[in-house]
C-alpha positions in Angstrom: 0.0 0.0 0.0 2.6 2.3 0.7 4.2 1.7 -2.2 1.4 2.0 -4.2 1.3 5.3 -2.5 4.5 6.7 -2.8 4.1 5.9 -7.2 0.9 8.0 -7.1 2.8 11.1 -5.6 5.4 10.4 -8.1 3.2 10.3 -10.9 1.1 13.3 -9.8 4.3 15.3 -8.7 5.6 14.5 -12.5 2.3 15.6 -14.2 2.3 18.7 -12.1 6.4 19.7 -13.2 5.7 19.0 -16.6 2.8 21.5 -16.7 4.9 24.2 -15.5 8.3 26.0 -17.3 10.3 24.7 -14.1 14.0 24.4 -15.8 14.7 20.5 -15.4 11.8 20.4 -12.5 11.1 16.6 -14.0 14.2 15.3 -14.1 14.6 16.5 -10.4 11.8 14.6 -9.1 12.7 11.1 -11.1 16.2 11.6 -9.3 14.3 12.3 -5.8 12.4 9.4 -6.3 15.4 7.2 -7.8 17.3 8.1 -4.1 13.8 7.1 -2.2 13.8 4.0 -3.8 18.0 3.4 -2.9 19.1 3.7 -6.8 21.5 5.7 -5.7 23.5 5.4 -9.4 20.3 6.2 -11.3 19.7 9.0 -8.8 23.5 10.4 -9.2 23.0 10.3 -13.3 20.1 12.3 -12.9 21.5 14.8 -10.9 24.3 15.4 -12.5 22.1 15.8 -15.9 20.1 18.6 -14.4 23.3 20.4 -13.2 24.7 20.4 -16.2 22.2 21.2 -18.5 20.4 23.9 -16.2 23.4 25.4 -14.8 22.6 28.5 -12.3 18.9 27.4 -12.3 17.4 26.9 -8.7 16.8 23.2 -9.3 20.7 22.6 -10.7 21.6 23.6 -7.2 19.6 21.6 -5.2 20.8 19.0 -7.4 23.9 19.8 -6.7 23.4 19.6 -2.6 21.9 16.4 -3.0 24.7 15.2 -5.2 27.0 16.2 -2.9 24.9 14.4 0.0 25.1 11.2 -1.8 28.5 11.3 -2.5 29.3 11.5 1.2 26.8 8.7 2.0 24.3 11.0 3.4 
């Protein structure tokens, strides 16, 4: 159930960044969800995506925080 739960916020968190001009937004939340779900690889790709292709945007710092978080095991 919780599970199921946690896909729904996903896929409504994903519909709701896609409807917006949020500068890699949807990429962000796939690699949130990718480091809920311990893919930390698949989470680290992602990051490092959105920080590179949205450089100086909001989100391509937070990306960049959370990279750094994962990189130190946090």
């Amino acid at each position: 159930m919780n599970k199921f739960i946690l896909i729904l916020l996903f896929i409504c968190c994903t519909a709701l960044t896609a409807c917006t001009n949020d500068q890699g937004g949807q990429q962000l939340e796939i690699a949130q969800f990718e480091e809920k779900q311990n893919n930390r690889e698949h989470a680290i790709k992602l990051y490092e995506e959105v920080i590179s292709k949205y450089a100086g945007t909001p989100n391509a710092k937070f990306a960049q925080q959370r990279l750094n978080a994962l990189k130190e095991g946090k």
